[in-house]
Steps between C-alpha positions, in 0.01 A plus 500: 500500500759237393884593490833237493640534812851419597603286839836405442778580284523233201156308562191595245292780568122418596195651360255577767218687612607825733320805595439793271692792547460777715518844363580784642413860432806595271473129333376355159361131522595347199342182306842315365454429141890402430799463736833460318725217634812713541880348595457670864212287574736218396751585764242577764367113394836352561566728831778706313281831615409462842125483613255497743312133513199468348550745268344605111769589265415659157540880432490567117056581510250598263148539564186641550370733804248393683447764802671777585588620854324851588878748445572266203196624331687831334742282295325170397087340492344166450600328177811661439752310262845513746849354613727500798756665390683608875560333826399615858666828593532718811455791358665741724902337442780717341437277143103517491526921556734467207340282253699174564238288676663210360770551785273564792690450816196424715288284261206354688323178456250414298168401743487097576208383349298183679390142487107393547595387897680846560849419436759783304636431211757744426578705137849497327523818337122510322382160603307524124476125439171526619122569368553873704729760582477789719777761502499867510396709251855619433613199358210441249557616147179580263586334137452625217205346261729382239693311761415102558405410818718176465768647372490794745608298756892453466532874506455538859869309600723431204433693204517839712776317699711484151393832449625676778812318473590618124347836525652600924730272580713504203403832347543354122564717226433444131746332369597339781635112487333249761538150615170314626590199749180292545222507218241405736184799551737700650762474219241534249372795593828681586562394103188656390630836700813484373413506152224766556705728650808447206761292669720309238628229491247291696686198679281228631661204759328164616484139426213429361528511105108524504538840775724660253302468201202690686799710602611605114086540433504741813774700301856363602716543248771229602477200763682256682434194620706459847502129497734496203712813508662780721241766515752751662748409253272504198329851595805666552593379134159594365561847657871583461556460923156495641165644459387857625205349710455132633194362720464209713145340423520201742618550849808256531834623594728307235270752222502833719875380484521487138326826355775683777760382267348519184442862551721735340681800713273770554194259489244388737399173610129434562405219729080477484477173656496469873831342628341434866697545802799256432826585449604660120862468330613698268784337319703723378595867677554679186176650479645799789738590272281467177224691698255255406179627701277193676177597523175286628108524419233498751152483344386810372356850554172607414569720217681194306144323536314779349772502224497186447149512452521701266761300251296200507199712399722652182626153445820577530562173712369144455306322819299250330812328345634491852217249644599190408226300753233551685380277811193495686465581841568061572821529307704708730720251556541403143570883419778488738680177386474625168677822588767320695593274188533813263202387297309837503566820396249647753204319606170661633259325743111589453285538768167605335 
């Protein structure tokens, strides 16, 4: 099968040929008919996210499956319309027993795939830019029929990302007023929450006029370009002193920073994007006394996939507005250029 492998942090990914994939008794095999190009992979691509060399980045699948492993039999068979919609898990930690796999403190890896002369080549989180996939069955999720294959793909990382976020995280009620910092697919989506589940107003941040456009479409009802104005200073004079619930959509500390102090007292402050393992200052210690809550996002839990599902099969959210390109399995590296100069909204690569 071919997949774009990864040797070295910054340097193009290379299509080659590598061994199918074994599966196990409890696994699915899965024939990759879309891979979403997600900002993780980006930071795994530019060594931001540590990983093991040669390694297959790509986690946001949909596809078809094509065996299943003898105890996997019970849940899913041949031809099955699916997406990954979970990591690895242990199983047997305090947070799997209690429904927040997300958080698994004992995580294993993913099983190294190999070359034609024998050689590993290791998996970063999914490893789905590939022709194949084999994971456990517990990570699979059937689709619906009236769900797109295509378009089924993004849901596995950062629409259900967005969506734990606004609906665990930061516990929104109606009514409530949000900032969005970041109107890339995470933004976008936590917009599309937020105005499903009745928050009001609907701030959206970046710097890209074109970004907040899609932003207003997605249902923000005010935005803010930070390249010309404040955003702290403007929100809290949209809002009267800050909003009620503020989210982080990129992963940069300056950001994380800024919805802190745009938050109101009493409010919570959302950061979805991964901040890595660098330092973090927060600017201003006023939030102790405002009890401003921080709170972070880790992926998801299964029952947000299964909800999830289920909004995008009663249209109650947009996906197919969200994928702005789609590259073929040669134009990896394209995909990922594009994403690092802000050009897409979220980009798929094909595999089929």
């Amino acid at each position: 099968m071919k997949a774009a492998v990864l040797y070295e942090a910054g340097q193009p990914l290379v299509v080659e040929e590598l061994e199918m994939p074994s599966v196990g008794d409890e696994d699915v095999l899965i024939k990759v008919f879309a891979c979403g190009v997600c900002h993780t992979d980006l930071k795994v691509f530019e060594g931001r996210n540590h990983f093991q060399s040669p390694t297959i980045m790509g986690h946001e699948v949909s596809g078809t499956i094509e065996r299943v492993g003898a105890r996997s039999r019970d849940y899913f068979k041949e031809g099955d319309r699916v997406i990954i919609g979970m990591r690895y898990k242990c199983g047997q930690c305090l947070y799997c027993l209690t429904a927040r796999e997300n958080l698994c403190a004992n995580r294993p890896a993913p099983p190294a795939l190999q070359r034609k002369d024998g050689k590993p080549v290791y998996r970063w989180n999914v490893g789905g830019f590939a022709e194949y996939v084999s994971v456990p069955y517990y990570m699979a999720f059937r689709l619906p029929g009236e769900i797109d294959l295509e378009e089924a793909s993004v849901i596995g990382c950062r629409v259900t990302t967005a969506y734990n976020a606004i609906k665990h995280a930061a516990h929104l009620e109606p009514g409530d007023s949000a900032l969005v910092i970041g109107c890339g697919g995470i933004g976008l989506n936590a917009i599309q929450f937020l105005k499903s589940f009745g928050a009001y107003p609907i701030i959206a941040v970046d710097i890209i006029d074109k970004k907040l456009a899609e932003a207003r479409r997605f249902g923000a009802t005010h935005v803010i370009n930070a390249g010309s104005e404040d955003p702290v200073q403007t929100v809290k004079r949209l809002t009267n002193g800050g909003v009620d619930k503020a989210f982080e959509a990129i992963g940069n500390p300056k950001t994380a920073d800024q919805i802190i102090q745009a938050t109101r007292p009493g409010g919570t402050a959302t950061i979805i994007g991964g901040l890595g393992s660098g330092p973090f200052t927060i600017s201003s210690g006023r939030f102790v006394t405002s009890e401003v809550t921080i709170k972070g996002v880790s992926s998801r839990r299964a029952a947000d996939v299964i909800e999830v599902l289920q909004m995008v099969k009663d249209n109650r959210i947009d996906l197919k507005s969200l994928i702005t390109k789609r590259y073929g399995k040669g134009e990896i590296n394209e995909a990922l250029a594009d994403l690092e100069k802000g050009q897409l909204l979220m980009g798929i690569s094909l595999w089929s």
